[in-house]
PARO-124734 format. One line per 5 residues: number of its first residue (from 1); their letters; for each residue x, y, z of N, C-alpha, C, O, CB. Coordinates in nm, 3 decimals. Glycine has a CB too. Layout:
NUM	a	X Y Z X Y Z X Y Z X Y Z X Y Z ~ ...
This chain:
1	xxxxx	0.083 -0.119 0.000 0.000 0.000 0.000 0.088 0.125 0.000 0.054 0.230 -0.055 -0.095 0.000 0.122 ~ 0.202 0.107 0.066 0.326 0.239 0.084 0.358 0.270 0.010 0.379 0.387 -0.019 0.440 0.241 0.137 ~ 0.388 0.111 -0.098 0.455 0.168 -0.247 0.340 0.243 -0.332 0.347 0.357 -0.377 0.518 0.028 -0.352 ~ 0.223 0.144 -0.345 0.175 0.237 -0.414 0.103 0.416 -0.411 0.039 0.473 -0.500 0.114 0.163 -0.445 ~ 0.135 0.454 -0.304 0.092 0.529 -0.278 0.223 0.624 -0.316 0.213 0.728 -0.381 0.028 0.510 -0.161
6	xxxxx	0.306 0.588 -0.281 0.458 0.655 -0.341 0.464 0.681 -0.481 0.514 0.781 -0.533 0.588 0.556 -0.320 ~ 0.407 0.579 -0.542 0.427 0.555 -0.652 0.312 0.631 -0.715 0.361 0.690 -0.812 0.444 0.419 -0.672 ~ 0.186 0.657 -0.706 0.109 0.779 -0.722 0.167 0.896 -0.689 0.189 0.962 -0.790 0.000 0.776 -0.656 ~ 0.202 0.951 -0.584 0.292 1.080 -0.617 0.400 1.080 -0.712 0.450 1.182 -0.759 0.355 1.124 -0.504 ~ 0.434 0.960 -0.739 0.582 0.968 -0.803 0.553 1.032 -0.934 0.600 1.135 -0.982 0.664 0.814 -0.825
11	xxxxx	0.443 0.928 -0.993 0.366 0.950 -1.133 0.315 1.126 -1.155 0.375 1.194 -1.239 0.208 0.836 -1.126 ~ 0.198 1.187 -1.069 0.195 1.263 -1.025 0.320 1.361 -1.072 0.278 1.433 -1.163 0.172 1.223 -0.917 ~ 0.470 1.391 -1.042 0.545 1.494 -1.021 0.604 1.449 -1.172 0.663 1.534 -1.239 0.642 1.503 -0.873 ~ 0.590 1.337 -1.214 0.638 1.276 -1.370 0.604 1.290 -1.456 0.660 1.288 -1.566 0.640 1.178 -1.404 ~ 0.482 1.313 -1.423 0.385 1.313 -1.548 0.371 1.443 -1.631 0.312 1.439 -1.739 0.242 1.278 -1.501
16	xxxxx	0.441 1.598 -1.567 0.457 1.696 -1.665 0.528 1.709 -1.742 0.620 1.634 -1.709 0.464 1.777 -1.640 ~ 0.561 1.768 -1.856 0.648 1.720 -1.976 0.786 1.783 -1.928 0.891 1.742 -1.976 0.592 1.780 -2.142 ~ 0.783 1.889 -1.826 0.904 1.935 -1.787 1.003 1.867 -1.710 1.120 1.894 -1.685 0.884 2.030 -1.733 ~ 0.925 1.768 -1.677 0.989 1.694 -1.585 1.112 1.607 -1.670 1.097 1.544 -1.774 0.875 1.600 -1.508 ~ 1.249 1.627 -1.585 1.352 1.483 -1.652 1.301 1.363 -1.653 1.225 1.326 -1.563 1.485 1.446 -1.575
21	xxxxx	1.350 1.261 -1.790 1.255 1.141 -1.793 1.309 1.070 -1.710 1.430 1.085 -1.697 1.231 1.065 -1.915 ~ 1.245 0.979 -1.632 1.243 0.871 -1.554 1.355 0.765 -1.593 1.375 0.707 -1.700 1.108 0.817 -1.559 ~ 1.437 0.759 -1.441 1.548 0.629 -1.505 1.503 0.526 -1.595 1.566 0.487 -1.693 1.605 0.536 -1.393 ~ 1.356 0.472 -1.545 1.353 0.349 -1.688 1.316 0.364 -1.824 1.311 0.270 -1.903 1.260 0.243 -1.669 ~ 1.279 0.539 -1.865 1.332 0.607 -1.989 1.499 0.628 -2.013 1.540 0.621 -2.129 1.267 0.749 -1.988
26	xxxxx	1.547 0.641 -1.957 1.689 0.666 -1.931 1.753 0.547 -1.985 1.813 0.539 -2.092 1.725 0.691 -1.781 ~ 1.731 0.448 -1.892 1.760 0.316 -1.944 1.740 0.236 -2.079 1.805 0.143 -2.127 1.708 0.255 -1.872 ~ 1.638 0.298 -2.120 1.542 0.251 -2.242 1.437 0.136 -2.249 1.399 0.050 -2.328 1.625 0.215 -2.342 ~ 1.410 0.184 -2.122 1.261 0.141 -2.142 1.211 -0.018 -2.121 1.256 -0.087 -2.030 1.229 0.178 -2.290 ~ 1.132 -0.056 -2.198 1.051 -0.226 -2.168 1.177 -0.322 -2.214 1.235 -0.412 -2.153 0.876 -0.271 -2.296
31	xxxxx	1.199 -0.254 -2.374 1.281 -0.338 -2.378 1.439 -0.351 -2.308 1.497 -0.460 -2.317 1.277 -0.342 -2.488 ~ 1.495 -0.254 -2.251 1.642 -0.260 -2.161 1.550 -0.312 -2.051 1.591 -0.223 -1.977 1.751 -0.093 -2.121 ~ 1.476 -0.366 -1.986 1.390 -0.428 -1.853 1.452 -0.572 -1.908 1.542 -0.649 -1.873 1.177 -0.406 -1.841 ~ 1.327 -0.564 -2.046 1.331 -0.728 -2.081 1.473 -0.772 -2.111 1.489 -0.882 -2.057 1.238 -0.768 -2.220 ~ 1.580 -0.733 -2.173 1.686 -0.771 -2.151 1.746 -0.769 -2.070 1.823 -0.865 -2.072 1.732 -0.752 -2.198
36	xxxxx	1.762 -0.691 -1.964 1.816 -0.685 -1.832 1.780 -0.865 -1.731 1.853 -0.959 -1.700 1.725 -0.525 -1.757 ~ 1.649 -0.838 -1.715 1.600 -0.955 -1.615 1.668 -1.095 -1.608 1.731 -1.145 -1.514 1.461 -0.987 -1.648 ~ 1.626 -1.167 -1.788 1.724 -1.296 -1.767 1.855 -1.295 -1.740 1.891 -1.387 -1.667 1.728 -1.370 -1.868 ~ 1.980 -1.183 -1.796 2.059 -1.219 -1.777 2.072 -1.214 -1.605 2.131 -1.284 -1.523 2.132 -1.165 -1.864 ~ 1.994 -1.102 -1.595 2.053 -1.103 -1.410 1.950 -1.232 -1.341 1.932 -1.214 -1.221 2.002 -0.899 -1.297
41	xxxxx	1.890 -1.342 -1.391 1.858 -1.441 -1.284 1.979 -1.503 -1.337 2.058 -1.546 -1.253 1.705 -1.530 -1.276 ~ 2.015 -1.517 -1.484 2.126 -1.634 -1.499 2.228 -1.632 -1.424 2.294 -1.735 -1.405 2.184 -1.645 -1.621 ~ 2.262 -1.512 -1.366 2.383 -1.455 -1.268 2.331 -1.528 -1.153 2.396 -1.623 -1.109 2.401 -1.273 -1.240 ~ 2.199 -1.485 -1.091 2.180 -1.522 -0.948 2.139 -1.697 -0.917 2.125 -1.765 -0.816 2.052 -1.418 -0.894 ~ 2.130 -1.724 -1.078 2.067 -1.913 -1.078 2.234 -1.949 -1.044 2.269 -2.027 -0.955 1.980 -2.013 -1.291
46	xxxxx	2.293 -1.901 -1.102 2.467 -1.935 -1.113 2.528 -1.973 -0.942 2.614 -2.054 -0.908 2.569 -1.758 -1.185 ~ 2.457 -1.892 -0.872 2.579 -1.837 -0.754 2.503 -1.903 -0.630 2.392 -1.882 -0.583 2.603 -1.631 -0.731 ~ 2.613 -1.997 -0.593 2.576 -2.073 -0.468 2.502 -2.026 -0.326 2.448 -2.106 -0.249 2.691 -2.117 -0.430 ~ 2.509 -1.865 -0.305 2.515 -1.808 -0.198 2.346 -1.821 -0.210 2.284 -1.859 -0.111 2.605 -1.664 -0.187 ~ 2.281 -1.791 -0.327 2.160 -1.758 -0.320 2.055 -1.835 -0.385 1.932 -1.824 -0.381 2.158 -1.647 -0.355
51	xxxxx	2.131 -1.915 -0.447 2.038 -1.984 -0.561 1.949 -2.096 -0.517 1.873 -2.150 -0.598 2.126 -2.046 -0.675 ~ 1.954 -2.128 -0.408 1.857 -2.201 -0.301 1.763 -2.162 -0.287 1.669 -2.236 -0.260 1.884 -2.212 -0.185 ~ 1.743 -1.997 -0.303 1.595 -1.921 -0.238 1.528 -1.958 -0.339 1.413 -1.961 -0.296 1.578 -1.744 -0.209 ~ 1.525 -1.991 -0.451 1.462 -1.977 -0.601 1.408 -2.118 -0.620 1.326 -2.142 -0.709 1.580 -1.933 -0.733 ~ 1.472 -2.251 -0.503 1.427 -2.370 -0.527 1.275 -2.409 -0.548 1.238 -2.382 -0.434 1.476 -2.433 -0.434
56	xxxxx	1.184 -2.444 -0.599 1.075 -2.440 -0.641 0.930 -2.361 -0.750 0.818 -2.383 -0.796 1.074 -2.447 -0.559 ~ 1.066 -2.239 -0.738 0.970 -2.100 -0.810 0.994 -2.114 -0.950 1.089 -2.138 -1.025 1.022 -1.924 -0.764 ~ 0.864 -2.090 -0.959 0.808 -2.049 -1.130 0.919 -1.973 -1.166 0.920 -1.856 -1.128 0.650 -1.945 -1.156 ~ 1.013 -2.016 -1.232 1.089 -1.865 -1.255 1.037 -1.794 -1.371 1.032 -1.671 -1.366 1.252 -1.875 -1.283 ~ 1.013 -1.834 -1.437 0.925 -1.775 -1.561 0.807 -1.631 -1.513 0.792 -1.524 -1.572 0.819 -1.929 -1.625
61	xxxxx	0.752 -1.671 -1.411 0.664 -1.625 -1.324 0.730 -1.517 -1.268 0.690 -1.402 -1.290 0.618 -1.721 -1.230 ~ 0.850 -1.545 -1.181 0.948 -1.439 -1.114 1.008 -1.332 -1.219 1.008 -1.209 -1.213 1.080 -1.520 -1.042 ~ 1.051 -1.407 -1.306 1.120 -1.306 -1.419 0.997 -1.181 -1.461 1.010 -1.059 -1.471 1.169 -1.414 -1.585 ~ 0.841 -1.295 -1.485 0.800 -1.121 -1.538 0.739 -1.079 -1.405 0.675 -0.978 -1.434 0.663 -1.095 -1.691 ~ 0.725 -1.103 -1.269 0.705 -1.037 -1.128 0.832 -0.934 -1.167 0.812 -0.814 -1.188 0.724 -1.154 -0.966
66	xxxxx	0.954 -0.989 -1.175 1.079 -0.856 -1.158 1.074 -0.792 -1.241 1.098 -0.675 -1.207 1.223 -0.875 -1.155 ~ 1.048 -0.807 -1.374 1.037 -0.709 -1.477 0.956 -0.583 -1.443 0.989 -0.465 -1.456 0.980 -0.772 -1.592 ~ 0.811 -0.651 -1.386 0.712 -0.558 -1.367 0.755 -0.491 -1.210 0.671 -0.411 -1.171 0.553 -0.637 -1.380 ~ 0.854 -0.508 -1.127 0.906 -0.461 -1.046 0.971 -0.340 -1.049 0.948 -0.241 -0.980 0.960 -0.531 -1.016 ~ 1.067 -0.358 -1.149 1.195 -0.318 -1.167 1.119 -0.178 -1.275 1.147 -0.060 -1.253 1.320 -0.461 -1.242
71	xxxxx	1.012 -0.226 -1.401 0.970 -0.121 -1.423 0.912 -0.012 -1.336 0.946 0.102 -1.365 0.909 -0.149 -1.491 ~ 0.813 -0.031 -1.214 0.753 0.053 -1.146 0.858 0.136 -1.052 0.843 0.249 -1.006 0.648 -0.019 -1.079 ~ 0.959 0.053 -1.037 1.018 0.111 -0.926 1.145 0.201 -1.003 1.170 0.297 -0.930 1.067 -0.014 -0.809 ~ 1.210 0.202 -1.096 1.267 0.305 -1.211 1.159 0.397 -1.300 1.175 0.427 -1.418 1.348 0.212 -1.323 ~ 1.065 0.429 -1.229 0.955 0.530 -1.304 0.855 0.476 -1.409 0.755 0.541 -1.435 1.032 0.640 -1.384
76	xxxxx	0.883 0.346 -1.474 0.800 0.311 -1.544 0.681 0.285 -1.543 0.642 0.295 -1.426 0.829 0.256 -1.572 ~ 0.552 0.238 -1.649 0.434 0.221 -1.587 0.422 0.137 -1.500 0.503 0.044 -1.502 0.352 0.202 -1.655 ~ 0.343 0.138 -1.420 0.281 0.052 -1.299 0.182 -0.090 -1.376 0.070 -0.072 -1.423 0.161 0.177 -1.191 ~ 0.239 -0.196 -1.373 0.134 -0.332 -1.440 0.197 -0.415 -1.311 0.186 -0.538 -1.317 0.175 -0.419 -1.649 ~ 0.265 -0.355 -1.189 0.307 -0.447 -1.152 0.205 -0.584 -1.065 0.108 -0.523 -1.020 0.402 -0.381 -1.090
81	xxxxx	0.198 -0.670 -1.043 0.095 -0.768 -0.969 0.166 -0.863 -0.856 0.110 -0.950 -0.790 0.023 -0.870 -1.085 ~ 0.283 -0.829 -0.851 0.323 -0.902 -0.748 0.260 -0.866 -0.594 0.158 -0.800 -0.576 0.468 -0.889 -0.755 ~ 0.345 -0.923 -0.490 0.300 -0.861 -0.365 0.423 -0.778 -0.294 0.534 -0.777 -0.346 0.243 -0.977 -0.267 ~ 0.400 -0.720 -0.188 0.463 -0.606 -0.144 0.621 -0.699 -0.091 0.642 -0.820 -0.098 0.355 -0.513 -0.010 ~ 0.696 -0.607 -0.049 0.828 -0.661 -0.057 0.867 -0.736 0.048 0.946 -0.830 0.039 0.919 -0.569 -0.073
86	xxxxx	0.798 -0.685 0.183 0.777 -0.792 0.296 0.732 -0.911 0.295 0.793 -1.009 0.339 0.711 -0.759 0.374 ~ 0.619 -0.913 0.245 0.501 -0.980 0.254 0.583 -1.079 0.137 0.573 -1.194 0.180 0.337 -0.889 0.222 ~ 0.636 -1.080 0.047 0.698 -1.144 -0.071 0.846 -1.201 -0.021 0.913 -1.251 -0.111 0.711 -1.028 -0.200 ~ 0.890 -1.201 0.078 1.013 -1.215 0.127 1.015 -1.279 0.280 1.098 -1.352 0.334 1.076 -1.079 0.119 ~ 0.898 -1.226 0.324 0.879 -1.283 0.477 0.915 -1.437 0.501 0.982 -1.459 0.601 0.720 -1.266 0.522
91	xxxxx	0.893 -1.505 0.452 0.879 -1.688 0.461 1.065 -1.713 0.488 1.125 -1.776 0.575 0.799 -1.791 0.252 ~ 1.128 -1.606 0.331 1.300 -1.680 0.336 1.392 -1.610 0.455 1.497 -1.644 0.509 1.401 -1.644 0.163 ~ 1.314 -1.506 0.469 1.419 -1.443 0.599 1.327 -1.510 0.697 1.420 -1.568 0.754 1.441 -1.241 0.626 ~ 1.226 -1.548 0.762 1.191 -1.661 0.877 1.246 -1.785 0.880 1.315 -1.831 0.970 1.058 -1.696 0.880 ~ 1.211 -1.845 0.768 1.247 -2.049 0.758 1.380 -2.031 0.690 1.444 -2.135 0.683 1.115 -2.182 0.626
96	xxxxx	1.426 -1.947 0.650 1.531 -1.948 0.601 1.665 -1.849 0.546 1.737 -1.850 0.446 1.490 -1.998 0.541 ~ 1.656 -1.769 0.660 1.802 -1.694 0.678 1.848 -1.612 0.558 1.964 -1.590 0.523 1.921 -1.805 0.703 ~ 1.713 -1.562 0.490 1.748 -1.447 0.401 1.835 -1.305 0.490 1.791 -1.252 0.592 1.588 -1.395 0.334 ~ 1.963 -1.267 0.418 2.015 -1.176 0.547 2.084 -1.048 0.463 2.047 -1.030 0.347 2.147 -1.270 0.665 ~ 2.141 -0.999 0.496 2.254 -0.897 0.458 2.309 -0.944 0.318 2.300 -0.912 0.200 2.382 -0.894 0.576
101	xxxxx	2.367 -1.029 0.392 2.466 -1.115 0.291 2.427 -1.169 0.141 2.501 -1.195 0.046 2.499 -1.245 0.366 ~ 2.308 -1.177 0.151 2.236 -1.208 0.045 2.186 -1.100 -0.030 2.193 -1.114 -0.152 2.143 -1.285 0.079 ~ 2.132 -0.986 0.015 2.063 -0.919 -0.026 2.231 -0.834 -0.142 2.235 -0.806 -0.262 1.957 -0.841 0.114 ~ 2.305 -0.824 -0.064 2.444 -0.790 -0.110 2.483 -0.856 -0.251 2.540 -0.814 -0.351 2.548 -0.840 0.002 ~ 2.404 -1.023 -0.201 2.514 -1.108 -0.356 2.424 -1.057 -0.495 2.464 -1.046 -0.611 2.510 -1.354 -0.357
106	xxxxx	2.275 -1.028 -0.432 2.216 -0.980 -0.555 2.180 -0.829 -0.600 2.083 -0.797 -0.669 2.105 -1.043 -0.559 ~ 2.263 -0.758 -0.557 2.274 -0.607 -0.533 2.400 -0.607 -0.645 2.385 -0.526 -0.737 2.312 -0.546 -0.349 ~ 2.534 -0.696 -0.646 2.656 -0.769 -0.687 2.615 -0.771 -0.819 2.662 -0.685 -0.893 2.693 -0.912 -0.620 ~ 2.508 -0.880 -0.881 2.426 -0.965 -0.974 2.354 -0.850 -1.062 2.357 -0.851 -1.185 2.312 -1.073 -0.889 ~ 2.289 -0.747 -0.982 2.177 -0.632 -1.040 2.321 -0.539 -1.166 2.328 -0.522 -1.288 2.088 -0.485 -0.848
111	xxxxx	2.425 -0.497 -1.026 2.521 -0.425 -1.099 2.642 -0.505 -1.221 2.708 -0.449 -1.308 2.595 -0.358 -0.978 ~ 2.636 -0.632 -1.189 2.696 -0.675 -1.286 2.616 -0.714 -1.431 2.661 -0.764 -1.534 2.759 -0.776 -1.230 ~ 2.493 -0.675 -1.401 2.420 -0.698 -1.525 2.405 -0.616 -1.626 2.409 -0.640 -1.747 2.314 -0.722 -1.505 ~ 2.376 -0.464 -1.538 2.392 -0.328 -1.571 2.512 -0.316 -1.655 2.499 -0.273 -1.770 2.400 -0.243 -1.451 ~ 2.650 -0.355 -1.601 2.750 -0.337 -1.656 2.762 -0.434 -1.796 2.829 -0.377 -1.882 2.846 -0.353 -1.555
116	xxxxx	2.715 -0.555 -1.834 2.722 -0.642 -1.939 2.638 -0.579 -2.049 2.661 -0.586 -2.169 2.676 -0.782 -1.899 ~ 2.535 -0.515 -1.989 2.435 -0.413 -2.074 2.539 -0.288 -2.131 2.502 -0.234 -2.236 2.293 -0.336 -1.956 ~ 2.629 -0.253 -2.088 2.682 -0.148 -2.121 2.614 0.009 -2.070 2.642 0.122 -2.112 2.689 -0.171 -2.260 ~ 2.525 -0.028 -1.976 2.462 0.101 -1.858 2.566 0.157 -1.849 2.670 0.095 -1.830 2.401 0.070 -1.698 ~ 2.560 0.297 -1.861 2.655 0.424 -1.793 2.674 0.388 -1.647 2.613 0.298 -1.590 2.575 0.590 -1.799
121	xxxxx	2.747 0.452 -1.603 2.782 0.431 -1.425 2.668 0.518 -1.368 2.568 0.474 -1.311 2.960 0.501 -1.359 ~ 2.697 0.648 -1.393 2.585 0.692 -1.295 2.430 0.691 -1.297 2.356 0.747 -1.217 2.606 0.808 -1.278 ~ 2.375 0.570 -1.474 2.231 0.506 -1.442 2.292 0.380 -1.330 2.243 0.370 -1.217 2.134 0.432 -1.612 ~ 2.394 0.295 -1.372 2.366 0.186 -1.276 2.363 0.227 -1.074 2.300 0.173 -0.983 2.504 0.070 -1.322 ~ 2.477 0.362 -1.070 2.456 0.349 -0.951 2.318 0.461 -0.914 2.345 0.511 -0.804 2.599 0.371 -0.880
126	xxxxx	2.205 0.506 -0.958 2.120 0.555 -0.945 1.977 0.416 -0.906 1.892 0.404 -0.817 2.126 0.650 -1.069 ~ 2.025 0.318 -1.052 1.945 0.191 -1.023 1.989 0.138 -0.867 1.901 0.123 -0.782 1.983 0.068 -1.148 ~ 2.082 0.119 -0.847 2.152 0.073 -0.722 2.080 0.112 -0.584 2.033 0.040 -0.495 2.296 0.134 -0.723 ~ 2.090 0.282 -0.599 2.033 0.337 -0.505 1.896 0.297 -0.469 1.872 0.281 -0.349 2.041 0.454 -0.528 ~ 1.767 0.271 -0.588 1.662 0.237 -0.614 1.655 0.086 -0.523 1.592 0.055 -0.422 1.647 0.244 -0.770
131	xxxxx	1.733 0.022 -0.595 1.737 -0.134 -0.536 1.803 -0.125 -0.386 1.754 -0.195 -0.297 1.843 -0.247 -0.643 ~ 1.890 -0.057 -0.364 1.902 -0.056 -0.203 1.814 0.012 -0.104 1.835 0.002 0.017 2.020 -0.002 -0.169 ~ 1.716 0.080 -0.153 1.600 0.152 -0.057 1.502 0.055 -0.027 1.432 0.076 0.072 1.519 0.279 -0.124 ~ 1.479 -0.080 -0.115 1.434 -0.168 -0.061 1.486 -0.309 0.042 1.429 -0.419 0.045 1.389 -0.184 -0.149 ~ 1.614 -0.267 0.126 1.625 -0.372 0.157 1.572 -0.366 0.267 1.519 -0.473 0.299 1.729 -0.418 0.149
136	xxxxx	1.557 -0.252 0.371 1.465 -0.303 0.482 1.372 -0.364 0.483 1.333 -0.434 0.577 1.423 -0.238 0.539 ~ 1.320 -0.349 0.377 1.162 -0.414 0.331 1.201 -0.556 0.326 1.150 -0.645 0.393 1.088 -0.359 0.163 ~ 1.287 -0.566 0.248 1.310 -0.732 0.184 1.390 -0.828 0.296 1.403 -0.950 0.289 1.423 -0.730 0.022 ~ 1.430 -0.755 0.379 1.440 -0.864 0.511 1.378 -0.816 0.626 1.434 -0.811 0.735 1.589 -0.896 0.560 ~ 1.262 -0.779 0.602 1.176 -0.772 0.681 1.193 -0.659 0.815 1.130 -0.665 0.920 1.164 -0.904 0.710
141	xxxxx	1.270 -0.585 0.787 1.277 -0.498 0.932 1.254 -0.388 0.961 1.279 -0.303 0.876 1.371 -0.489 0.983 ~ 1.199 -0.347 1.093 1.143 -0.203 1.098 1.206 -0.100 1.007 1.320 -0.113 0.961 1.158 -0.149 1.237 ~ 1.129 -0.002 0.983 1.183 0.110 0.915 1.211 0.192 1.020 1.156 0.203 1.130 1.098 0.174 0.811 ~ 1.330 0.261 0.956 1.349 0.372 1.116 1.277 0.469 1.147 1.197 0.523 1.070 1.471 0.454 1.133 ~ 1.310 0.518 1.328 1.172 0.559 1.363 1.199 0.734 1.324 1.112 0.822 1.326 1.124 0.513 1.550
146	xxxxx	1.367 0.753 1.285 1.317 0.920 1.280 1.303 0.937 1.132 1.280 0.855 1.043 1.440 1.047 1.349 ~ 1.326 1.072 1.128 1.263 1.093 0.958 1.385 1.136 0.846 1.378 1.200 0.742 1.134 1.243 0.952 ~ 1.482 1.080 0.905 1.645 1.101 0.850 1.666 0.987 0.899 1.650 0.931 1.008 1.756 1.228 0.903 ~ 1.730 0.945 0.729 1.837 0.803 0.733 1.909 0.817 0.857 1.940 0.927 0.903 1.963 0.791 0.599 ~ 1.930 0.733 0.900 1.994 0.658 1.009 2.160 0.657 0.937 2.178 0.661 0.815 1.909 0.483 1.037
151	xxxxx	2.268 0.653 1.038 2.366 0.625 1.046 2.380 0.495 0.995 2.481 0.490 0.925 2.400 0.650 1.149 ~ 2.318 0.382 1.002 2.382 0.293 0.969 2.294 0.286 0.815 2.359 0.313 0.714 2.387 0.171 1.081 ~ 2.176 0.258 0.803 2.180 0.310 0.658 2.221 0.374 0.558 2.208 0.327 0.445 2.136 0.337 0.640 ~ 2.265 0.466 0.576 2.346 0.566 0.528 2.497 0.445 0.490 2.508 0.418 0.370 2.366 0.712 0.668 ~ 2.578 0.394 0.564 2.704 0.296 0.579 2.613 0.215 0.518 2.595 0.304 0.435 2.783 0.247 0.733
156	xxxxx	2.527 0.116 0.476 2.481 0.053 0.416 2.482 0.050 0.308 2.560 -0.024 0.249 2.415 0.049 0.440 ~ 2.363 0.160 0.221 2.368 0.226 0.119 2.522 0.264 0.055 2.551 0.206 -0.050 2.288 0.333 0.155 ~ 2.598 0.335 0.097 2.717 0.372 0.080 2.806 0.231 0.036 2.856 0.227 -0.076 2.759 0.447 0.211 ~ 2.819 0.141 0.113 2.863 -0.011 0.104 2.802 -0.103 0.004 2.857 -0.211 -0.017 2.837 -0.076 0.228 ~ 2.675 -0.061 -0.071 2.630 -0.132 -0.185 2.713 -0.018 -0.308 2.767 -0.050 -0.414 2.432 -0.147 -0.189
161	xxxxx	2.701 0.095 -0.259 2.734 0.154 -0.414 2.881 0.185 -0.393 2.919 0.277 -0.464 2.639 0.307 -0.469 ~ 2.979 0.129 -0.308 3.081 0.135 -0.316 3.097 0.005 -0.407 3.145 0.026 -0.519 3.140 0.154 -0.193 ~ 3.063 -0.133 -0.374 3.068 -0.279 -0.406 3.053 -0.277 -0.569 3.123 -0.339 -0.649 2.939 -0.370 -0.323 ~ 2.907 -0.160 -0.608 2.884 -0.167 -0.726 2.994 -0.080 -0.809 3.027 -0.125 -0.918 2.749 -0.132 -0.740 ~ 3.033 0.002 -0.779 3.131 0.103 -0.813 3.295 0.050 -0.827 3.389 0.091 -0.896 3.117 0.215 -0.697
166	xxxxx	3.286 -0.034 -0.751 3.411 -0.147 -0.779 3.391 -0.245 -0.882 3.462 -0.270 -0.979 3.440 -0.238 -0.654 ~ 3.328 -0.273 -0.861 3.295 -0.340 -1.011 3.239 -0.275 -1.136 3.266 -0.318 -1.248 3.201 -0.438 -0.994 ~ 3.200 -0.224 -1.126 3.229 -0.134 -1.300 3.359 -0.070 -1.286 3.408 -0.010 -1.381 3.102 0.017 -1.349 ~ 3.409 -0.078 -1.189 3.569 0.003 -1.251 3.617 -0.160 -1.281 3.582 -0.166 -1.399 3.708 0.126 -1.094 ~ 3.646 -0.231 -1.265 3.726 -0.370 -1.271 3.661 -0.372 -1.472 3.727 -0.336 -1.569 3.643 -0.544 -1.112
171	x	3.549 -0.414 -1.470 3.486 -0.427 -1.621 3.575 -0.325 -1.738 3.541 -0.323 -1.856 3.302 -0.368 -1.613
């Protein structure tokens, strides 16, 4: 309900023509989504750390859940139908030790995909930023209680787009 309600203002302040276009114009759109997605599960089917969480799932199913993710949440239209990021994540961080560490290997996976795409640096680490505002959500933990990032978020955030920023310099 948070997102979408975010996501109505977002549209809202987007929707005048003056406005700069939206990273997933930036990016180019449905189709840089649709190419983006497989290669980045083939990355995350690849990698031992994580590829357990995925044991049973439709991936076919997941791929266009993330597509339609990944569009709403880079400015694109809203078709998304999945469920909210808690509520979609709750089960692997309870029965099964979704943590930091993980959320990291596919933060790793997002930016190394970006980079195989040939994404500029400062769309991938803008995407980055995007994908790291959801990790409280995605392992389930309070949001903080004042109305300024927290110190350790802040070192968080900073520590994904350092990770990602190391790796497009290496590429």
């Amino acid at each position: 309900l948070k997102l979408q309600f975010l996501y109505l203002i977002a549209r809202h302040f987007t929707s005048h023509k003056t406005m700069a276009p939206t990273l997933y114009e930036r990016l180019g759109g449905a189709a840089a989504i649709d190419a983006a997605v497989p290669l980045f599960y083939d990355k995350v089917m690849a990698d031992d750390r994580i590829k357990h969480f995925f044991r049973g799932t439709n991936m076919e199913r997941q791929k266009e859940r993330q597509a339609q993710f990944l569009t709403l949440a880079f400015g694109g239209p809203n078709s998304y139908a999945g469920k909210n990021m808690r509520d979609a994540h709750r089960r692997l961080v309870k029965n099964h030790g979704l943590s930091d560490e993980h959320f990291d290997a596919v933060m790793e996976h997002l930016g190394a995909t970006l980079v195989e795409l040939n994404v500029p640096g400062d769309l991938i680490r803008e995407a980055a930023g995007i994908a790291e505002s959801t990790r409280n959500d995605v392992l389930c933990r309070e949001p903080a209680k004042v109305p300024f990032c927290s110190f350790t978020a802040m070192v968080t955030a900073a520590s994904a787009a350092v990770a990602i920023a190391v790796y497009v310099k290496r590429q």
